[in-house]
C-alpha positions in Angstrom: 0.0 0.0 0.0 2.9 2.4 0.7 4.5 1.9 -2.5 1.5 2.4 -4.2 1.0 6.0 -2.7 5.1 6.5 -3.7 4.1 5.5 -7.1 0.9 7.8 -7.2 2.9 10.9 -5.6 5.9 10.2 -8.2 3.3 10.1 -11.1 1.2 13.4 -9.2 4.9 15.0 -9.5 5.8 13.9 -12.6 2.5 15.4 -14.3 3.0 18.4 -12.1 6.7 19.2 -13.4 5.9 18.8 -17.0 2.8 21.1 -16.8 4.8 23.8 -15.3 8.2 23.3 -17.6 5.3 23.9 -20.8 3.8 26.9 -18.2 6.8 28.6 -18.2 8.4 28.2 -21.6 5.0 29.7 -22.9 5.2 32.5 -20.6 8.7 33.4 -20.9 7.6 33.6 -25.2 5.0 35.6 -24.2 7.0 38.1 -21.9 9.4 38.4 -25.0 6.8 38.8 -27.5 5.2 41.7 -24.8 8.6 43.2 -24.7 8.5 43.7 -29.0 5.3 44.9 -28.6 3.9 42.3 -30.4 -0.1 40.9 -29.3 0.4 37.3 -27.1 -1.8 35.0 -26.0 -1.9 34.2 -21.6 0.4 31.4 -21.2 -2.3 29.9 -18.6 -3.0 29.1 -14.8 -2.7 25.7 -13.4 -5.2 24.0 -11.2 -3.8 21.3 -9.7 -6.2 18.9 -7.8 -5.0 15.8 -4.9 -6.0 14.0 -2.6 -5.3 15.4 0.9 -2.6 13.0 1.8 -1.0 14.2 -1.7 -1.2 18.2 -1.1 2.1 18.5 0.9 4.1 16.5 -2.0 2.5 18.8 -4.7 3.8 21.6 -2.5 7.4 20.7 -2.2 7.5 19.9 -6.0 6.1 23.7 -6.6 8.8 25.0 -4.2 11.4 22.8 -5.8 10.6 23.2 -9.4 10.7 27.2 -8.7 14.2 26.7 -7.4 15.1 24.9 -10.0 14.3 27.3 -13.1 15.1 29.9 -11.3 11.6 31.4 -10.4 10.4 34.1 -8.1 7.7 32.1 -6.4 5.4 34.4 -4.5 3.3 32.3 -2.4 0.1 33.1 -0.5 -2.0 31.2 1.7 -5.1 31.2 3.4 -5.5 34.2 6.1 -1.9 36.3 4.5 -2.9 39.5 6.3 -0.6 41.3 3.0 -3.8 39.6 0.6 -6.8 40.2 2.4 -7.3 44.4 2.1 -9.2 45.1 -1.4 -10.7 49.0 -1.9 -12.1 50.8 -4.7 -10.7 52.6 -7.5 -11.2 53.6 -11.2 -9.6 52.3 -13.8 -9.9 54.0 -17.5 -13.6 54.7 -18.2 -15.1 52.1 -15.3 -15.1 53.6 -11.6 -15.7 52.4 -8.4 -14.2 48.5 -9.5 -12.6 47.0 -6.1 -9.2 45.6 -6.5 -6.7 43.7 -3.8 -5.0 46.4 -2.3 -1.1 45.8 -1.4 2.3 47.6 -0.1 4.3 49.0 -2.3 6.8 45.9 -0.9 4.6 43.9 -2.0 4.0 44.8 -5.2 7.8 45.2 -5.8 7.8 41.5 -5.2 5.1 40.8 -7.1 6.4 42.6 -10.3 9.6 40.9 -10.0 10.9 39.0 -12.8 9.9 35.7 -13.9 7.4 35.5 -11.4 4.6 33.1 -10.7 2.1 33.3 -8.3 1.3 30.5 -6.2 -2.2 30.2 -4.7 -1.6 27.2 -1.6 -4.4 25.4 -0.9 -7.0 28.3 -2.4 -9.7 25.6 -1.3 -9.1 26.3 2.3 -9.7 30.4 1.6 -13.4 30.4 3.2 -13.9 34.4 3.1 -15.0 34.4 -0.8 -14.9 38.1 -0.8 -10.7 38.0 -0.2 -11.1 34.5 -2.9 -12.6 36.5 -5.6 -10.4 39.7 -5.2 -7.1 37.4 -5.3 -8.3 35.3 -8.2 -9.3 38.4 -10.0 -5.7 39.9 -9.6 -4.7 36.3 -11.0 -7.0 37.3 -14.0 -5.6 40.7 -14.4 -2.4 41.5 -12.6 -4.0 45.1 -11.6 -3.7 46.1 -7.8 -4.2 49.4 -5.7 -1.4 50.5 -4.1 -0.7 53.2 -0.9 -1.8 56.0 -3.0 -4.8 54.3 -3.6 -4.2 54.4 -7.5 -4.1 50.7 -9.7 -1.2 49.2 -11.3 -0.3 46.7 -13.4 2.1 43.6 -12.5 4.1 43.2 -15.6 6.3 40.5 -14.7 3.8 37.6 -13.3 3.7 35.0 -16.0 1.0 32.8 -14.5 -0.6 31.4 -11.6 -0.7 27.8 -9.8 -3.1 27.0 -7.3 -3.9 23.6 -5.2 -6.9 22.2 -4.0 -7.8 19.0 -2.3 -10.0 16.8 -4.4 -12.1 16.2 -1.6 -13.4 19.5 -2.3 -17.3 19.6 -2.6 -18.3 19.6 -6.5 -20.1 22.7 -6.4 -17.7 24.5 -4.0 -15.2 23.9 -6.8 -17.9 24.6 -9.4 -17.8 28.4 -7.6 -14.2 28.4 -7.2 -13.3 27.5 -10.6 -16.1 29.3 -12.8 -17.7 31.9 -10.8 -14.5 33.1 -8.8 -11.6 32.5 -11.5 -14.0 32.8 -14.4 -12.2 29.8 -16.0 -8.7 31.1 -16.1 -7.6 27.8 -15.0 -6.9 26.6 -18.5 -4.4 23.3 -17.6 -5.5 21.4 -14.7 -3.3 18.3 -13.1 -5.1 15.4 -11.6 
């Protein structure tokens, strides 16, 4: 029975590596085709779903595939006091839109290059308002800052998140559609 979970997590890790090596040579064509001004296509965020006793192996292959290439892995968990404050702002023609509102640290972490976002266990993040505003900065990298005005973070080539796939179906029905309007495009199993 042990060497069958070994197997499993060595497959889980497997799948997870070669998803995120495809992630990031996408995202690093689309940061250079940004650069030359020429129109790109998002590279995509990962999903990646396990079972409980799998979540903490997933993890440390994130941590260690970040390392590895190099990556500025941002990561935020459930209850991060930095990621819970969202206010109000206008942003072209549209007013009054609420955005997660950061330190100007943070954001200079954020907009670091080669970064990726890393969403731990976004299953476990029960206030949906806090949910919604994080997965809509996955969406669009845009974020008020001290002087209450929004920003773009240029450098963030995607986003993984994990969830436990014990999750209720129509919890991650609501996480997935409603919350990250689909922007999960590559999901590991």
């Amino acid at each position: 029975m042990i060497k069958g979970n070994i197997i499993m997590c060595n497959e889980l890790n497997s799948k997870i590596r070669s998803c995120l090596d495809e992630r990031l040579l996408d995202a690093e064509e689309d940061m250079r085709l940004k650069e030359a001004s020429l129109e790109t296509v998002c590279a995509g965020n990962v999903l990646i779903s396990a079972a409980s006793a799998e979540l903490e192996e997933a993890d440390q292959t994130i941590v260690d595939w970040a390392k590895e290439n190099s990556v500025n892995l941002v990561i935020i968990e459930y209850g991060d006091p930095a990621y819970t404050q969202y206010g109000h702002a206008s942003f072209g023609n549209i007013h009054n839109i609420e955005f997660v509102s950061i330190s100007n640290e943070q954001f200079a972490i954020l907009n670091s290059p080669k970064t990726v976002l890393y969403f731990r266990r976004i299953d476990q993040m029960r206030d949906k308002m806090v949910r919604r505003h994080l997965l809509d900065f996955m969406r669009r990298h845009l974020a008020i800052l001290g002087d209450e005005k929004v920003y773009f973070a240029k450098n963030i080539l995607f986003t993984i998140a994990t969830i436990s796939k014990d999750m209720d179906h129509y919890e991650k029905y609501e996480l997935c559609t409603v919350d990250a309007k689909d922007a999960f495009l590559f999901k590991v199993k």
